[in-house]
Every structure is written in C-alpha cells, then in structure tokens.
C-alpha positions in Angstrom: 0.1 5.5 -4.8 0.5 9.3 -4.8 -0.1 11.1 -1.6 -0.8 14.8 -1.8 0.1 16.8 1.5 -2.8 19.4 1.8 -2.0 20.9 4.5 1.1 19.9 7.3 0.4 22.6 10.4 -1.1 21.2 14.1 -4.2 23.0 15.0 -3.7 27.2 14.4 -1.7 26.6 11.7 1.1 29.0 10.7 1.1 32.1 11.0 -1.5 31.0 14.1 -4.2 33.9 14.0 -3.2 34.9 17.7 0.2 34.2 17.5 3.0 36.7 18.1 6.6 33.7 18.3 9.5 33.8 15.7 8.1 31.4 13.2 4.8 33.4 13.0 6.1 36.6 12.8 8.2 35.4 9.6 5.6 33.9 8.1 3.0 36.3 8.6 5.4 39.2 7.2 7.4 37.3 5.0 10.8 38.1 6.7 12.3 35.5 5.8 11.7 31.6 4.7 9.3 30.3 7.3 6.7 28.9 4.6 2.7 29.2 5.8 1.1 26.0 6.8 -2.2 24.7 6.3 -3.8 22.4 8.8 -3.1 18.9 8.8 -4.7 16.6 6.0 -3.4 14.7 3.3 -5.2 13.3 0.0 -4.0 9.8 -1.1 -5.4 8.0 -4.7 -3.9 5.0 -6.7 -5.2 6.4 -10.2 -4.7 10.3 -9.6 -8.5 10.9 -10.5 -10.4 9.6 -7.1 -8.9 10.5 -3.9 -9.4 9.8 -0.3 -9.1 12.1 2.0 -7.6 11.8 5.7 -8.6 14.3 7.7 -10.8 17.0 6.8 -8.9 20.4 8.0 -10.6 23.5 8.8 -8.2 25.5 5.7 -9.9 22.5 3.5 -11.4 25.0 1.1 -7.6 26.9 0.3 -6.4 24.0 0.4 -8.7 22.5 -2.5 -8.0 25.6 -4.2 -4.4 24.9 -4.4 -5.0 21.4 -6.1 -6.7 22.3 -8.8 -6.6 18.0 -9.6 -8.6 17.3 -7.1 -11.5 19.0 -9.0 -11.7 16.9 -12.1 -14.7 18.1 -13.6 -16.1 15.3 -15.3 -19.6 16.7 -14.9 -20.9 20.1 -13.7 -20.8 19.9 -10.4 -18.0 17.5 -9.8 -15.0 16.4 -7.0 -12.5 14.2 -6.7 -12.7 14.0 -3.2 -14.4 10.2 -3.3 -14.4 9.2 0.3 -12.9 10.9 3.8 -11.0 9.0 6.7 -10.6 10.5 10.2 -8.0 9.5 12.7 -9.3 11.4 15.3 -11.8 14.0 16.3 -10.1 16.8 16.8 -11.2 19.8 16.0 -8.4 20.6 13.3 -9.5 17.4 11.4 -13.1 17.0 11.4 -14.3 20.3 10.9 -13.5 20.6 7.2 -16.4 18.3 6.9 -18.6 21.3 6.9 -16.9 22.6 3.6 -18.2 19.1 1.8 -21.7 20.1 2.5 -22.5 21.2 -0.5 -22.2 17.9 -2.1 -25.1 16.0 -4.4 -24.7 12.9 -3.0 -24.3 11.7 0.7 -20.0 12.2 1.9 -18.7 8.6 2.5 -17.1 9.0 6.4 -14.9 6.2 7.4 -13.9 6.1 11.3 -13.6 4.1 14.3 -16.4 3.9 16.6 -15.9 6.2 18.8 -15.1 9.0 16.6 -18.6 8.6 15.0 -20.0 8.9 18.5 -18.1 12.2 19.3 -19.2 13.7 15.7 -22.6 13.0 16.8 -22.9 14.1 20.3 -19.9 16.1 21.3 -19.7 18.2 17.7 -22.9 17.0 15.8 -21.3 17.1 12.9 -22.8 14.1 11.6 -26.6 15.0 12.1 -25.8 18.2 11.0 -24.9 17.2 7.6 -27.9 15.1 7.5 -29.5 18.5 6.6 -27.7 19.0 3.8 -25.8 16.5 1.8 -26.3 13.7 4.4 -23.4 11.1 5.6 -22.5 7.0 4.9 -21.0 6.9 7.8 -18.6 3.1 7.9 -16.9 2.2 11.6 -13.5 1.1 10.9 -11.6 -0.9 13.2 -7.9 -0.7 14.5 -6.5 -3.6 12.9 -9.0 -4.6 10.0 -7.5 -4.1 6.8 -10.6 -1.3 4.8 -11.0 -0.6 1.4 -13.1 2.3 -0.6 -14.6 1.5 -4.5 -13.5 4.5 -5.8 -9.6 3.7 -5.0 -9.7 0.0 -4.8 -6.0 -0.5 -5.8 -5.4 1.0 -2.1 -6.1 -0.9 1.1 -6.1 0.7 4.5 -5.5 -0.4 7.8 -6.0 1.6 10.9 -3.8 1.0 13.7 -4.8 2.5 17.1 -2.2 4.6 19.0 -2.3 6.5 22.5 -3.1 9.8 21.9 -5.6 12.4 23.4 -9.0 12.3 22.8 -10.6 16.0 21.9 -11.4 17.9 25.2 -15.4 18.0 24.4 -14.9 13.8 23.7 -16.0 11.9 27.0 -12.9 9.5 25.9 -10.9 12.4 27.1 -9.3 11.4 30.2 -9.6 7.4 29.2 -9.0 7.3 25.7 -10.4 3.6 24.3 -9.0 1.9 21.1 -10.4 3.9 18.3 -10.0 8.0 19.6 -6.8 8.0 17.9 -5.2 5.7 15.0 -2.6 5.7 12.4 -2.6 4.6 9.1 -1.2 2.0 7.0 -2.1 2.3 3.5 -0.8 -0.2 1.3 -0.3 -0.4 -2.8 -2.5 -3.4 -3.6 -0.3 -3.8 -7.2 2.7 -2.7 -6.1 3.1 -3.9 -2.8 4.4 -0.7 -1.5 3.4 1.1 1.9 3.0 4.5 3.6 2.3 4.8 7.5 0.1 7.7 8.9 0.1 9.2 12.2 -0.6 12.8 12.6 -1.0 12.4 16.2 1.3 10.0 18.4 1.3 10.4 21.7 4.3 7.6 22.7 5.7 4.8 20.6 4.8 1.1 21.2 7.3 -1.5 19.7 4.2 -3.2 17.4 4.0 0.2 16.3 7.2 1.1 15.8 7.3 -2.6 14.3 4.6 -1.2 11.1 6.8 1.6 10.8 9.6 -0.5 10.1 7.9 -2.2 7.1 6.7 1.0 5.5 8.3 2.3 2.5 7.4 6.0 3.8 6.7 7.1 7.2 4.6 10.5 7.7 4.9 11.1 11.4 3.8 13.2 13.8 6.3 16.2 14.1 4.2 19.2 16.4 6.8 19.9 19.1 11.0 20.0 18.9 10.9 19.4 22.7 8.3 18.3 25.5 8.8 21.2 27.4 8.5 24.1 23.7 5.2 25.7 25.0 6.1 25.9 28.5 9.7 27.2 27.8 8.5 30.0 25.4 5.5 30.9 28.1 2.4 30.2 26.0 1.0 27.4 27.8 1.6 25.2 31.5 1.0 21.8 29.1 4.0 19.4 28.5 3.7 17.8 25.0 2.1 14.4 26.7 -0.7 16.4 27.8 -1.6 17.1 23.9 -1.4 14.0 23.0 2.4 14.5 21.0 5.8 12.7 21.4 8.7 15.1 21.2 11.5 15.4 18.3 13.9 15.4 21.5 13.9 12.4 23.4 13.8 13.1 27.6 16.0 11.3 29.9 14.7 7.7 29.7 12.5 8.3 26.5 13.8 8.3 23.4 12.4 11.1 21.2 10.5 10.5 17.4 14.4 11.9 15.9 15.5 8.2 18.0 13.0 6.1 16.6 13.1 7.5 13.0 16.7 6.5 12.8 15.7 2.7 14.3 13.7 2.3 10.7 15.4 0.9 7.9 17.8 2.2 5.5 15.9 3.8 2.7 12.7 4.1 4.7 11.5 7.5 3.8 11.0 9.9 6.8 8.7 12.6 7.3 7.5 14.7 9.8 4.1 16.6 9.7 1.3 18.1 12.2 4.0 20.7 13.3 3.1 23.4 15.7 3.5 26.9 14.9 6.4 27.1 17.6 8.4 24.4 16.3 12.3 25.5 15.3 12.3 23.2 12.8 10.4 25.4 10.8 13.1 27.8 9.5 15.2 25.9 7.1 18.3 27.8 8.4 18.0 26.7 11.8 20.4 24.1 13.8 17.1 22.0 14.5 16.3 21.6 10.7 20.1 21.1 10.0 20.0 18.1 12.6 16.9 16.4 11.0 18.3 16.9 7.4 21.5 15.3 8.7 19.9 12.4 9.9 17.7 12.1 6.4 14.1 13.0 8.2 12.6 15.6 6.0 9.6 18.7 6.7 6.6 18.4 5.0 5.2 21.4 3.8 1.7 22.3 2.5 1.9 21.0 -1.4 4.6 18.4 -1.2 3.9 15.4 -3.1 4.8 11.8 -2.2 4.9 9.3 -4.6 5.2 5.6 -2.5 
C-alpha cells in the first residue's frame, strides 16, 4: 500500500492566514526552513491508479495540483480520487468536499453515523452536493472491517477514539462513538498495516493495543505541550479542550512522545495534524532533535509512505 500525505497542518495551516508566531513568520517569508503545510489529508491506494481519500481538506485543490498522479487521465474528464473517508467533521476535513463537486458521477462518502448527520444538518454539505454531482453516502462503523471496489486489495477498519466533536455538531459536549475514529488500513496481500488518527484526544490501552500491531503509525501531532496556545497568548484552551493529546506528557499522563516509544521496535512513527505553533516544526530546534532521537519522524505535505 502507498500512502500519499496531501497535506499534514491542523486547521489554518502553515503560515495560518492570521497568524503572526515564529513558525509562521518563517514560513510565510521564507527565513528559514519552516516548510508550508497544507491541511490534513492523506490519499492511500494498493495499485497507485485508484485512491481513497481520508479527509477532504479545505487546500484539497493545491494539494491535487501537487500530485499530478492522482489525475490519471484515462478519459477526458478523469480522477483518481475513487472514494473519500472522513474521520471526523471538522471543518478542516470535510470542506474539501466542495472542490469534488464538479464530478460526473455521484462522490462515494464513507463515515460513521453521526458524521453523515452533522454534514446534513450542522454543514449541509451533503444535500448541497445533491445539486451538483450528488453523494453515495455508506455509514461505517467503529470496529467493522470496510472495503471500497476501486482499491479492494485495502481493507479499512475504523476505530473510534475520544476526541471533540465540531462546535456546530450537537455531539459537541457528549461526543458518541462515531464523531471521531482512527484508521486501520490493512494490506489484504501483504498483510501489512498503517494506523490513522489525525485527531486523538487521549490514549486508551485497546488503542494503543492497534497501534502496537501496525507496521506504521500516522499520529496525531498538533500541539508540543497542553498548555502551547495558552503559554504563547493566542487562546485560554488547553489542548483537551480541542480534542489533542500533547507530545509532552503532564504530571500523571504520559504524552503521545511516551506512548510512541511503548510500540515495537521497527514500528514506523509519524506525527501529522500539527498546529502552526508547534516547535517541532523548525528542523533545527531542540523539540525536533528530541523526536528524531527517539526515531518519531514529521510529516510534511508530499511525503510518501510506502507500508
């Protein structure tokens, strides 16, 4: 399986339109090697030819444009976008969908119930396309394995995890089963996996259990500590109330940087979704140094994973 990663910023991106902190400023003006991010999404296909896509970022259009594969233009008006998968329904996932609408045939949607519900009530997306290239829409399930024709070699389980549902959901302040899921995605031939989670709000040990028998994990990585946005002066949330666990662990929580180096030897670690205001966005900085010593790598917008 080959997973492209389209875009690896949280919401904003980087530089973040509004946004004034270190990593913006370099980024923006090219002072030095802060690389602009894209908003989360990755593309994932067993043949190279058909892909799915999980998550459907707002920057989906640049980012197409930067895979020029993902356009294979077997016909005139052609895509190799076969199918999309949403983990959520935030805003800086789902409203990519509106760049699909121009689409001949109706946009396969794969999500768990309640997404669906938010994306037709909340943010209409899903009516709304009805007007134009119309949506299957499939309800997934946390913990029934999926699959999708066009990439049938792949198989797809959603797994749900506590996270924050969007603030326009009604799951907001009780998140159910379904507002928020990872991924496992699994080589049918190959028997090799990958676990998704853009968004991971704490760890459970039957999650941290999946991890443990992935071949590559592609975790959430938005804030360094729990306290970043409030320490810098941008915001009064801690990184719970955003639905994120921490690189740093907190004094009786262990941080993501703990639980990645729980996984096996040779599990390959990645972390993506990463806020604007994270450190660990300057390769030169004692932050990145501390993940590359402990062999987590940063994703960033183009990287290629083959699993």
């Amino acid at each position: 399986m080959k997973i492209k990663i389209l875009g690896s910023g949280a919401g904003g991106g980087l530089p973040q339109w509004n946004c004034n902190c270190a990593n913006c400023r370099s980024a923006r003006n090219r002072s030095g090697d802060v690389l602009p991010r894209t908003q989360s999404s990755i593309a994932v296909s067993d043949n190279g030819v058909d892909w799915i896509l999980v998550n459907a970022s707002p920057d989906l259009l640049s980012q197409l444009r930067a895979h020029p594969d993902l356009q294979p233009a077997r016909t005139l008006r052609d895509s190799g976008i076969a199918a999309v998968v949403l983990s959520d329904a935030q805003i800086d996932h789902v409203t990519g969908l509106l760049m699909l609408r121009e689409r001949t045939t109706p946009l396969p949607l794969y999500a768990c119930a309640p997404v669906l519900e938010d994306l037709s009530t909340g943010l209409p997306l899903v009516p709304l396309l009805g007007h134009y290239c119309g949506v299957q829409t499939h309800a997934i399930v946390p913990g029934k394995h999926f699959t999708i024709s066009a990439c049938e070699g792949l198989r797809f389980t959603p797994i749900a995890v506590d996270g924050k549902a969007p603030p326009y959901s009604p799951f907001r302040q009780s998140s159910i089963d379904g507002t928020n899921i990872a991924l496992l995605i699994e080589d049918r031939i190959k028997g090799t996996r990958a676990f998704y989670a853009p968004g991971l709000a704490q760890m459970q040990d039957e999650i941290h259990a999946t991890m443990c028998g992935a071949d590559l994990v592609l975790v959430d990585g938005t804030f360094w500590t729990a306290t970043e946005m409030i320490d810098l002066g941008i915001s009064t949330k801690h990184a719970d109330d955003m639905g994120h666990l921490a690189q740093c662990g907190e004094v009786g929580r262990r941080g993501m940087i703990d639980w990645l180096e729980a996984l096996p030897r040779g599990t390959r670690k990645v972390l993506t979704h990463i806020n604007n205001t994270n450190p660990i966005l300057d390769p030169h900085s004692d932050e990145h140094a501390q993940l590359r010593a402990r062999g987590i790598d940063v994703a960033h917008d183009g990287m290629v994973l083959q699993v």
